[in-house]
N, C-alpha and C positions, 0 to 999 in steps of 0.2 A: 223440472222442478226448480223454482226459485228460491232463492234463502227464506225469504216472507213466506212459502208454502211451506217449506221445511219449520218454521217456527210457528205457524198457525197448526200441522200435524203433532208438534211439542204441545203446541197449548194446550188442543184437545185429545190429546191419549192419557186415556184411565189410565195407566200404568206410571206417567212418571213422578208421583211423590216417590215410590221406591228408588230411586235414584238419589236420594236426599237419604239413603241409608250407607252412603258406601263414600268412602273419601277418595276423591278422585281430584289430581291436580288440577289446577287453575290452567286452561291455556292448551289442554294435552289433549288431543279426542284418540281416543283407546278403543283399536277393535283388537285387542289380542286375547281376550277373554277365554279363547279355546286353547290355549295356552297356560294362562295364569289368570286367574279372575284378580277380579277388584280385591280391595281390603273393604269388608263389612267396616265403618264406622264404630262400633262397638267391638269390636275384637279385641282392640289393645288395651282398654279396662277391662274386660275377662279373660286374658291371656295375665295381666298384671294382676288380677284375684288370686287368678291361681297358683300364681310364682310366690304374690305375699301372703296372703293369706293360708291359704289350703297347704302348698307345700312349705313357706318362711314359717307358720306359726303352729299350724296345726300338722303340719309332717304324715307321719307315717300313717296316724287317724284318718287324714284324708280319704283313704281307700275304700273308710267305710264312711264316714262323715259327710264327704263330698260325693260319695259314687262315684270315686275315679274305676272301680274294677267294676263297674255295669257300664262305664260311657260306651264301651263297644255297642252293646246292644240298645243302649238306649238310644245315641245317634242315628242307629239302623232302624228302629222304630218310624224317628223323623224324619228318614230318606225316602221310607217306604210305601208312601204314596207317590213318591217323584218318578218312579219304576215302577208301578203298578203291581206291587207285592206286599204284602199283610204284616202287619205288626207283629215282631217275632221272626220274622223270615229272613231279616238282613242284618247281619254282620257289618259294621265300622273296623277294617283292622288291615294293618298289614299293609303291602304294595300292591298296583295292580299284576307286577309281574311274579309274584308270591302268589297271590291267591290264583293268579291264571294259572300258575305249575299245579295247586291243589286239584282245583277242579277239573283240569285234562287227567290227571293221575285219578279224580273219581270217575271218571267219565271210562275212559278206558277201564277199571278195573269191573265196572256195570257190563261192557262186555263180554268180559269172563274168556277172554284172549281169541275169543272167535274171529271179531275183527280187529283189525289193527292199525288203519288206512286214516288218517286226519286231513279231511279237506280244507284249502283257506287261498286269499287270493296273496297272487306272488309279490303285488302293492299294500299289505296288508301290513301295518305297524310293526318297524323292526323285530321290537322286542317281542312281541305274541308272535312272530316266528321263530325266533331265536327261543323261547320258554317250551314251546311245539316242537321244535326240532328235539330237545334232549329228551322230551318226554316222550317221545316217540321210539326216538333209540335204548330207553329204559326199556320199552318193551317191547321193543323188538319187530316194531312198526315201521309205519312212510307215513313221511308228509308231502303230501301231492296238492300244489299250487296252481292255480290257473290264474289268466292274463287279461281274464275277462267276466263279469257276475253271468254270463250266456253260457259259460263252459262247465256252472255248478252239478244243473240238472245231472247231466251225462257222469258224473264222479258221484254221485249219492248210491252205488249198488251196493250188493251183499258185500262185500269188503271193508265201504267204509264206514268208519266206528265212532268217529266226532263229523260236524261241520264247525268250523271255529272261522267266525265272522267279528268285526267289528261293525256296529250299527249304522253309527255315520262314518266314514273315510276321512280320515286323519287331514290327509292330503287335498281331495276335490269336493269334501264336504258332501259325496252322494251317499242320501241315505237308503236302504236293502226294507226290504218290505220283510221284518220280522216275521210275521205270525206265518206268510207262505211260504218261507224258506225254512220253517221250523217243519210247517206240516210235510213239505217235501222231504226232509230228514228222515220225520220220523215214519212217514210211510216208508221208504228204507230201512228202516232199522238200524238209523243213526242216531246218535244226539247232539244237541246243538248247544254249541260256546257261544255267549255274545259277552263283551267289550263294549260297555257304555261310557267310552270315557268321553267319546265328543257327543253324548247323547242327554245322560243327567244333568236334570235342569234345563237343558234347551232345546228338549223337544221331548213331549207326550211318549211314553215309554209304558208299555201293559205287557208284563214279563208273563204272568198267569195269565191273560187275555191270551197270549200269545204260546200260551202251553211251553214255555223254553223249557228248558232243562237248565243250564246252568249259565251264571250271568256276572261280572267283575266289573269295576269302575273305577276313577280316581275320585279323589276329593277337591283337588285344587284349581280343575278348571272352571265350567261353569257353575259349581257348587263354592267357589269362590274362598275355601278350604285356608288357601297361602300355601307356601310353597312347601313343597313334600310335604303335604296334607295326607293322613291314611286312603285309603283305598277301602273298597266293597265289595263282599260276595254277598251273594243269593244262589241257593240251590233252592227248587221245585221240590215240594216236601213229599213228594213220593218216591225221590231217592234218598234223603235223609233217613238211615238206618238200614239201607241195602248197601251204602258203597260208601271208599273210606277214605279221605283225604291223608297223603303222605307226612305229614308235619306233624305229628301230633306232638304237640307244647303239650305243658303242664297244664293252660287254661283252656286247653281244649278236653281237659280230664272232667269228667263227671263229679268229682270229689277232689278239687286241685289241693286243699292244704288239709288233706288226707294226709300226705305224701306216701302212697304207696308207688312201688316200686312197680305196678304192672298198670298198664294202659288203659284206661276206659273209655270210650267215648263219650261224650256229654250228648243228652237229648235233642238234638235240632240243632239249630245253624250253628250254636255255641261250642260243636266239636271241628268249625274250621277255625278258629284262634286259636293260634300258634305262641307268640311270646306274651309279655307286658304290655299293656295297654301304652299306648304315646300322650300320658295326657295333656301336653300345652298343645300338642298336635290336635285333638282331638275338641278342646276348650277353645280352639281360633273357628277350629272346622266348624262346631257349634252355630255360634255368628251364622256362618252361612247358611247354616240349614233353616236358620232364625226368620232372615229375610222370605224365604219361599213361604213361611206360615203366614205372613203379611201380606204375601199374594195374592194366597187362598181367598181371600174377601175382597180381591178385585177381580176375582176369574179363575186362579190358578194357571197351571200347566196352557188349559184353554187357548186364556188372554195372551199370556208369554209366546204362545206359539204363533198368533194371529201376528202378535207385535214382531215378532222375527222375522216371517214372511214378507210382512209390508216393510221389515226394516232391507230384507234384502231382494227383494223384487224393483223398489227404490235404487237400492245401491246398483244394482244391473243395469238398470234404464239409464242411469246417469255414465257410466261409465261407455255404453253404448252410443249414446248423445255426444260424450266429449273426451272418449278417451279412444282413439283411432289404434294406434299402438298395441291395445291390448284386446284379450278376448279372454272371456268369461269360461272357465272350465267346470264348473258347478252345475249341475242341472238345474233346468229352469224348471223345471214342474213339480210343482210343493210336495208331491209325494213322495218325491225320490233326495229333498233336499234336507240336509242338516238347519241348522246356523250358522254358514260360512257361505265365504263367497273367495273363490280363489280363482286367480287370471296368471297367465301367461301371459307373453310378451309378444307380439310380433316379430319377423325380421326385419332387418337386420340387428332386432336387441334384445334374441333371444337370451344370451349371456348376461345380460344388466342386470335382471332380477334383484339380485342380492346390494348392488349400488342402489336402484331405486329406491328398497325400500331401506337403505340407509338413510336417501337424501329425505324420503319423510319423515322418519323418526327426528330426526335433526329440524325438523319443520313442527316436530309435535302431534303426527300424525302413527300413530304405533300400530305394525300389523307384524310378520313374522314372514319370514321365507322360506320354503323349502326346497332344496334342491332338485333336481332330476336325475336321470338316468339314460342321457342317450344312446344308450350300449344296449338299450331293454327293446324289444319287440314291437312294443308299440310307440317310438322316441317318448320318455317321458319328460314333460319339459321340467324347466327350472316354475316355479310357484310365487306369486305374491301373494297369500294368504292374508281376509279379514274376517275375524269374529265378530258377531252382532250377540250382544247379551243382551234381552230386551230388560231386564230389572235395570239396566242403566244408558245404555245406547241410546243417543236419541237421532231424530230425523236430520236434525242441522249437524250432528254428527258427519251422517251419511253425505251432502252438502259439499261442508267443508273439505272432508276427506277427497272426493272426485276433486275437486279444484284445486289440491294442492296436489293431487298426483297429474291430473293435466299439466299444470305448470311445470313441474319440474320433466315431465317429457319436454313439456314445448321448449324449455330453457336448456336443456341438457344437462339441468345441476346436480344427477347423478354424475356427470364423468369428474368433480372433481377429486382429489387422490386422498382425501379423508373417508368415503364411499366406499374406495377398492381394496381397504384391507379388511378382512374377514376375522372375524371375533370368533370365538369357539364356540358360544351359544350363538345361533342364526337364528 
């Protein structure tokens, strides 16, 4: 692909007015998306309403005036085509690793201590280990990891009592065929956790297609949220009022400024919100959800997904073409793929990772690293991690980026010693 190809695929893709939605430096080509999304262009005059107007003038009124104490659910409203769940079904609130302790703690108490067995893979996002871990020891369970998606089947028996999956993989960006690992569950007589944090927004998501059980996400990455944006639950509404999430806040009361002193559960999804609403959190996150209605009447989810594939079946072939050094970790077969594309390094530069992808950012080229584990069973390597958001990603992105990570292998300008010190966020 030539630059002239990459900017004739710009010309004609339906999709890129919405990139005229999002402020994005001059000079910068940004695949870190599954990270941190873009800033919506509109944010920071609705982040600034609500600082001056809502809460500077109108204060405490806001709550009722502005709907700060429904945004929870009215955001989850407008997420809820993004995830393939119904209006009313999803919750705006909280962390992902808050609502993930909720919904293991309903999940298991839906067993009724019969089983007690959490399956998940041992690559699987620190923290939904580390949330699974204690909830597990709450009740007096295991958390049994596997090394491989091949070794799941074989752990689904009478025993075990969640499967707790993240959609797309944090790490190699493969994505798990939802709806057949739900059904294998639950013919077991399991239930099933998914983790959409590398999934909402950037890839076609049908939670009720897919019969899940239960389902959490973030807001800040390709929902474009901004940083520590809320997070999302959804439970399947046929465990909503059989099983009871641990937390219960005040606004999870059926009659919160009641103030009674005994517990109620609220009607539906509204008995997993736990404190106060975040509302500048929830008024940027807004923005974000904004842009995706904008889509809608270019394709939707659809369009965005077609755009992601050709954005990263593109970025593979170039890399292939002119980047010798490294190899594509990501699956290549659209089924099994996120919106990511993550490579490794060749020898002798398996250790570089973390330099290289200093020496692009310094070049204006932004992806993210993650580390490895070569102490783990399968060597995991070190990672150069890129995001494709197709509402603003474009082809000469794609381009660009392969030729300035060729160059800086062909040049060596990772090894200079501004590269080799390591920041605490990688």
């Amino acid at each position: 692909m030539t630059r002239d190809d990459a900017l004739r695929s710009d010309a004609q893709d339906p999709l890129a007015p919405l990139r005229e939605q999002f402020a994005l430096p001059e000079g910068k080509i940004y695949l870190d998306g599954n990270s941190l999304g873009a800033q919506p262009k509109a944010t920071p005059e609705r982040v600034r309403r609500a600082i001056e107007q809502e809460w500077g003038t109108d204060l405490i009124e806001s709550w009722n005036k502005a709907g700060w104490i429904d945004a929870p659910r009215r955001l989850g409203d407008r997420l809820a085509p993004l995830i393939g769940a119904r209006t009313g079904e999803v919750l705006v609130a909280d962390s992902t690793s808050i609502n993930l302790y909720k919904v293991l703690h309903a999940a298991l108490s839906l067993q009724q201590g019969q089983r007690k067995k959490v399956v998940s893979e041992r690559s699987n996002f620190p923290t939904d280990l580390y949330i699974a871990d204690s909830v597990v020891r709450a009740h007096g369970g295991e958390l049994v990891l596997v090394d491989s998606p091949d070794e799941i089947p074989a752990l689904l028996d009478e025993h075990c009592a969640v499967l707790m999956l993240t959609h797309v993989h944090y790490r190699t960006g493969r994505m798990h065929d939802m709806a057949l690992l739900t059904r294998w569950a639950q013919q077991a007589g399991a239930l099933t956790v998914w983790d959409l944090a590398h999934s909402a927004g950037a890839v076609p998501v049908d939670l009720l297609g897919a019969a899940a059980d239960f389902a959490v996400g973030c807001g800040y990455k390709y929902l474009n949220g901004g940083p520590g944006a809320p997070a999302f639950v959804w439970v399947h509404p046929r465990h909503l009022g059989q099983s009871f999430q641990p937390l219960m806040g005040w606004l999870g009361h059926e009659s919160p400024f009641a103030f009674t002193p005994n517990y109620r559960p609220a009607v539906g999804i509204q008995q997993y919100q736990c404190g106060t609403p975040v509302v500048l959190s929830l008024a940027a996150l807004e923005c974000g959800l904004a842009v995706f209605e904008q889509a809608q009447a270019l394709g939707g989810m659809a369009a965005l997904r077609r755009k992601s594939l050709a954005l990263t079946d593109a970025f593979m072939a170039e890399v292939e073409a002119r980047v010798p050094q490294a190899r594509i970790v990501t699956p290549r077969e659209h089924a099994f793929r996120g919106s990511q594309v993550s490579l490794a390094l060749n020898a002798p530069l398996e250790d570089a990772a973390y330099a290289v992808m200093q020496a692009l950012i310094a070049r204006g080229v932004v992806g993210d690293y993650r580390a490895g584990d070569p102490a783990r069973l399968d060597a995991e390597p070190h990672l150069l991690r890129f995001g494709f958001t197709p509402l603003y990603t474009r082809f000469v992105d794609v381009h660009d980026a392969v030729t300035q990570l060729a160059d800086v292998l062909a040049r060596e300008a990772w090894r200079a010693p501004e590269f080799q010190r390591k920041n605490k966020v990688t």
